[in-house]
N, C-alpha and C positions, 0 to 999 in steps of 0.2 A: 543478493542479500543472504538467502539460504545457504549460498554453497560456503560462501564466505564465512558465516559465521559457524556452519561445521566444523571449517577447518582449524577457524580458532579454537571453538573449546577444542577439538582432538589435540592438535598441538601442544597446549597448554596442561593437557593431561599427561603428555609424553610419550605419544602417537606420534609418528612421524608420518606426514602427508602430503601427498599431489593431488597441486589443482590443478585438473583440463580445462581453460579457457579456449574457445574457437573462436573469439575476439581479439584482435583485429582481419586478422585474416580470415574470416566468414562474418558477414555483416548481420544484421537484424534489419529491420524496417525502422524499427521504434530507438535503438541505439546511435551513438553518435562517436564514440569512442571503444576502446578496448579496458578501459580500467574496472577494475572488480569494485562492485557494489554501488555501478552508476544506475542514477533515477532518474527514467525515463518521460513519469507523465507527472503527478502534483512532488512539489521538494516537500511536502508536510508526514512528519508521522502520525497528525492526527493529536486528539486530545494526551496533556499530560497531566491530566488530573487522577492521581492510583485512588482515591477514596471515590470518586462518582461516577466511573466511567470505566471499563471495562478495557479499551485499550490502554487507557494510562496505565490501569492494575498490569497489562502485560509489559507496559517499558519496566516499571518498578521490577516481576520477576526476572528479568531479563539483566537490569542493574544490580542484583541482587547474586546473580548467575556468571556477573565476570563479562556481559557480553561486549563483544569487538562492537557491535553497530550502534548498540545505544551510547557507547564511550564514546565512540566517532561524531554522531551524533550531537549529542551533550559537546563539544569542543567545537563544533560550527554550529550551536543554535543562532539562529536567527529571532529578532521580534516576531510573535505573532498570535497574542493574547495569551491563551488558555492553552493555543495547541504547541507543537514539539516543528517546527519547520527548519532547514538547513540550509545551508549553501551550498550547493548540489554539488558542484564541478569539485571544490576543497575536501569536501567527503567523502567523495569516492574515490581522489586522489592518496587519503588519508587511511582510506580502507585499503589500500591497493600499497600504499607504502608498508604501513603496519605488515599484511599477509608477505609480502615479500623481506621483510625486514626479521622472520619469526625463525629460528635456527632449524626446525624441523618442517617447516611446509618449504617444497618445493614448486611453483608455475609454469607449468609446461603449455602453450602454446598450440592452437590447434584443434581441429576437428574428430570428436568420439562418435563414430558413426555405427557402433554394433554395441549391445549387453555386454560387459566383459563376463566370461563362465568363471574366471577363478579370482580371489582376493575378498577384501571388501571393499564397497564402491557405494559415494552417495548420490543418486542423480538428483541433482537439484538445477537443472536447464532453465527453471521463470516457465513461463507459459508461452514463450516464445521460439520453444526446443527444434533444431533444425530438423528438418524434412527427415532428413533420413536416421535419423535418430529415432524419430516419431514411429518410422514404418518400421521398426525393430523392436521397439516399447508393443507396440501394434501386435508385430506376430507372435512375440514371447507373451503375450496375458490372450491373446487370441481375442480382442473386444477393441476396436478402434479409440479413441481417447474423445472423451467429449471432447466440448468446444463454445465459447462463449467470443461474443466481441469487446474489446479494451480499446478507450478513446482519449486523446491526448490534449491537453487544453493548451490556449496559444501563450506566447510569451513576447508583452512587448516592454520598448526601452522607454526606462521610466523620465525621459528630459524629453521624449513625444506625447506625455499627456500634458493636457489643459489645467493647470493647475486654479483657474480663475472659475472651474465650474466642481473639481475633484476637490476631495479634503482627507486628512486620515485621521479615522479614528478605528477602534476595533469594536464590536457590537457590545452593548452595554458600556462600553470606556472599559472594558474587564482587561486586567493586568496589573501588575505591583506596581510598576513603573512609568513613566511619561512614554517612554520606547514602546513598552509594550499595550499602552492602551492608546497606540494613534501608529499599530502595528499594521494597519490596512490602508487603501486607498478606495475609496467609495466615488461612484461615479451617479448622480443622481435621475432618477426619469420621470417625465412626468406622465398622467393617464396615455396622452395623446402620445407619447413619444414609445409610450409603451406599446402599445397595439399598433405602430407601426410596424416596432421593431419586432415583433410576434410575427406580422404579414410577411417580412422579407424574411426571417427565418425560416416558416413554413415552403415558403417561392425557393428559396436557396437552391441551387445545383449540389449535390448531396452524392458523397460515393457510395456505388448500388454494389450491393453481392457479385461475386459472380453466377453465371450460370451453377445451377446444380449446390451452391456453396450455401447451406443455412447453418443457423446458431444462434442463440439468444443473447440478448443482454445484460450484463451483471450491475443490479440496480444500485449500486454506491459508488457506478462510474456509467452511468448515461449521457447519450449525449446529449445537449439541450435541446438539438432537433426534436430525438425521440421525447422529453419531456412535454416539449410544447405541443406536440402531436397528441399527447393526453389529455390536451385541454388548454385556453388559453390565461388560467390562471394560475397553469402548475408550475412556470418558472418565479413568480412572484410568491406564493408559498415554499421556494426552495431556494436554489442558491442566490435569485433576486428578492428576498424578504428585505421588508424596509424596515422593519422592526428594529431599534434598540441603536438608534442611530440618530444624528441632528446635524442637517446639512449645515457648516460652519459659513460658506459663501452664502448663505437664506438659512437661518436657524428659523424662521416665521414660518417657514411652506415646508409640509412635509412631505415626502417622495413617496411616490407612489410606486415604483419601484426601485429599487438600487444593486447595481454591479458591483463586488467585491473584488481588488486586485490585491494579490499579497507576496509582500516580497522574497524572490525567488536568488540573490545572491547578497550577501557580504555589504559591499558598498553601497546597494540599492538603487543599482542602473536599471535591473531587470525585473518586471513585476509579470507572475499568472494570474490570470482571471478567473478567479476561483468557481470552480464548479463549469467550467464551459466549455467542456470535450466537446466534440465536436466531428462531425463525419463529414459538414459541406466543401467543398473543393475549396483547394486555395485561392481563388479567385473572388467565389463568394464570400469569402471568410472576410476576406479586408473590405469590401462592401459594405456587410451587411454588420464586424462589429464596428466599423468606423459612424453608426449611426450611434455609437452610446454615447451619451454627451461627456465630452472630455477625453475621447479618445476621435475626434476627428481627424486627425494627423498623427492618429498615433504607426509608430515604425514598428513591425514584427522581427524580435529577436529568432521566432521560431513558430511558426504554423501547427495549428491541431491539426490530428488525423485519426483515423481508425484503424485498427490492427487484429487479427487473429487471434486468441491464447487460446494454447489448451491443454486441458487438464486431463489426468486419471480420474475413473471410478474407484476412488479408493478406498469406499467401505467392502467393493470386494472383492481389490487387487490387492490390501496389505494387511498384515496383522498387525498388533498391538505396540510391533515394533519397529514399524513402518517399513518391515520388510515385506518384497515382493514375495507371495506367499508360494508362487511358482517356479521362483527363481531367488531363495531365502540370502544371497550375499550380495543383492541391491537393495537398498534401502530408496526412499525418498522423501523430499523435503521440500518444501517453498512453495510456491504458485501453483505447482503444475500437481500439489498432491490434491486442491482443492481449498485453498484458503484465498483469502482475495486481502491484499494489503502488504506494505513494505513491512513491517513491525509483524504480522502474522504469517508471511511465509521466513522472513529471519529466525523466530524463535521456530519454527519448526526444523528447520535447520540446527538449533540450537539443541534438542533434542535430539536430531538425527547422530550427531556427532557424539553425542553424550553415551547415547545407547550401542552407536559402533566400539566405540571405546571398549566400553563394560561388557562385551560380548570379544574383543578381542582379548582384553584381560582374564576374561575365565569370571568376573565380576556382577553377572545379570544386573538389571536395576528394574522394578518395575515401572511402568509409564506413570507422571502423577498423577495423583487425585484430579476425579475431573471436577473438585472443589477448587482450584487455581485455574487461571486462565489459560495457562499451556496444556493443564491436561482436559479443558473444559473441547481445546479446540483437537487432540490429538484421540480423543473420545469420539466428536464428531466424525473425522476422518477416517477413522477407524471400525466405525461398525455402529456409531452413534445416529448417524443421519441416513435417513432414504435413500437405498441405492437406487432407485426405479426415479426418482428425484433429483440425486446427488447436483448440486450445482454450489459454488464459489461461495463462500461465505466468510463476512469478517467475525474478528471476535466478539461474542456481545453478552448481555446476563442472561438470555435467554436460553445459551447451551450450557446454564449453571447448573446445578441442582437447589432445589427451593432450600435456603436456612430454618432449621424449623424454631416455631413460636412465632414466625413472622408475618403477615396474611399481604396476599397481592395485592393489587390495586395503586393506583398515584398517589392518594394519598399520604401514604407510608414508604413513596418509594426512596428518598434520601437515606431514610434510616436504613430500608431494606439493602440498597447499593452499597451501604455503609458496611450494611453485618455482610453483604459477598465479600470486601476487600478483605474486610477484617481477617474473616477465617481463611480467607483464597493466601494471604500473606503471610499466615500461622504455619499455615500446609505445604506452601512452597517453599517454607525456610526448614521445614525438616524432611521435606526430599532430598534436597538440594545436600541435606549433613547425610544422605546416605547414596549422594553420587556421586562418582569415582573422579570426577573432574574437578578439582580444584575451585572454590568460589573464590 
């Protein structure tokens, strides 16, 4: 996503650029293909609300900015309420044609396994960076690279649920249209079905560390195991809430909890189970969710698993211009700078490419206001957040700066959300007339 969307703005500015892919011929864990800007674990970019919500506000700067992924995007949305979800396999296809398609980006094929010392160069790897890449990032900043665990939720085919026990609606019926407010398929449970299904997730055969291997988890993608391990009613206050829902098979009896599936392509063969990464071996996987009612026969397009990422310390490997401050003609972008989310490591990416530009032009630009959500997050990664701390963060209000006359609290927070978009979208639109890349 990041590297991809570099290239576009540069391009577009009149940069001429190579992309290193070392896909297909060097694999990933979490990969399935070689095409630029495929998505690996949820197809959703999350809320697309820019007035309440904080990643919507960052699709909006990003639409605003010309971007290659939110256009891609936007052209294979999917149903799915409120939020921004795609057809994975058409988008990445569509982002991979697009970069190849562009007169000035060239795709070069193949494994970057050392720092380059001369040029400019943007590493934007995911958090997935091959090994020996890692140990050169490694010896050149002289500080090993954190590291956190990423877990991938299953995907089955949507003609092996039960449809006599399933129904779709999307939570609250929220969406403009009949598509998009019966954009979900809800699987219902009752008390007793649920604390079963807690017992065999807790029992599940579960993949262990290896020796010697620690790292935490990044809390906006845990796995359900680790949730359920918090307590046995932390899946039912999270992504099993029954709230805002009316079982259409029994509108009389309300669930006591409910499994969200959402669709994951185009024609809607393929449905993920929202929220249910997952570390248990394959084995137990199809056991233990074939216990949710309406998925007892259900077929797995694709099994969860759990994966490595990892990231820089980059509030004090980069400066303000995401350069390495030891090595000033790599830049960095995406995942691996420390942001967690497809939509916030793209726009860093987005950024990244903007300010290589502007620095090959002889053009500076400064980084924006950290009043916008790009610069709220490029603030953070830069010298804004704990580096004694530093861990993956998405974009939220909380790395805003406060509006003033406005006082905290819930009570006030729509308006408060309100006046961040407002001025974040004021700020971003006159950056943006003083950056060298074309909107």
């Amino acid at each position: 996503m990041a590297g991809s969307e570099a290239a576009w703005q540069a391009a577009n500015a009149g940069v001429p650029v190579t992309i290193h892919e070392m896909r297909p011929k060097v694999g990933t864990f979490a990969h399935q293909t070689g095409l630029l800007g495929e998505m690996v674990c949820s197809n959703s970019f999350r809320s697309d609300d820019s007035e309440q919500n904080a990643v919507g506000l960052l699709h909006w700067e990003m639409r605003a900015a010309n971007g290659l992924i939110m256009a891609t995007a936007d052209k294979h949305r999917l149903p799915a309420g409120g939020a921004l979800a795609v057809d994975r396999d058409p988008f990445a296809q569509s982002v991979t044609d697009a970069l190849h398609a562009h007169p000035l980006i060239d795709v070069e094929y193949g494994e970057i396994t050392e720092l380059p010392k001369d040029g400019h160069w943007i590493v934007a790897t995911g958090p997935l960076t091959s090994g020996s890449l890692a140990e050169a990032i490694a010896a050149q900043t002289g500080a090993e690279a954190l590291a956190f665990f990423d877990a991938i939720a299953p995907i089955i085919y949507f003609d092996s649920i039960n449809m006599d026990k399933a129904w779709m609606q999307s939570r609250y019926d929220k969406g403009e249209t009949e598509e998009e407010r019966t954009a979900y398929l809800n699987c219902p449970m009752t008390k007793d079905e649920y604390e079963a299904f807690i017992d065999a997730l807790l029992a599940a055969d579960k993949t262990e560390f290896r020796e010697g291997e620690t790292a935490g988890y990044f809390d906006g993608c845990l796995p359900i195991e680790v949730m359920a391990e918090r307590g046995r009613e932390t899946l039912r206050f999270g992504p099993m809430k029954p709230v805002g829902l009316t079982n259409a098979n029994d509108p009389a009896v309300k669930p006591y909890a409910v499994v969200q599936l959402r669709r994951d392509n185009k024609l809607g063969t393929l449905y993920n189970i929202v929220g249910f990464q997952t570390k248990m071996k394959y084995g137990a996987q199809t056991t233990v969710l074939k216990m949710i009612p309406g998925l007892e026969d259900a077929s797995f397009a694709r099994l969860g698993g759990i994966h490595r990422n990892s990231f820089i310390n980059s509030p004090t490997l980069l400066d303000d211009q995401m350069r390495l401050r030891s090595q000033p003609n790599i830049r960095f972008a995406g995942q691996i700078t420390g942001v967690e989310g497809y939509v916030e490591s793209a726009a860093m990416g987005m950024l990244a490419g903007r300010m290589a530009v502007a620095e090959i032009t002889g053009t500076p630009v400064q980084a924006p206001p950290n009043t916008t959500a790009m610069g709220a997050l490029i603030t953070h990664i830069t010298g804004g957040a704990d580096a004694k701390t530093f861990q993956p963060m998405n974009v939220n209000f909380g790395l805003f700066p406060p509006v003033d006359g406005l006082k905290a609290g819930r009570r006030g927070r729509k308006d408060r959300y309100k006046a961040y978009t407002d001025r974040a979208k004021a700020d971003w639109q006159a950056w943006l007339d003083t950056s060298v890349v074309p909107a």
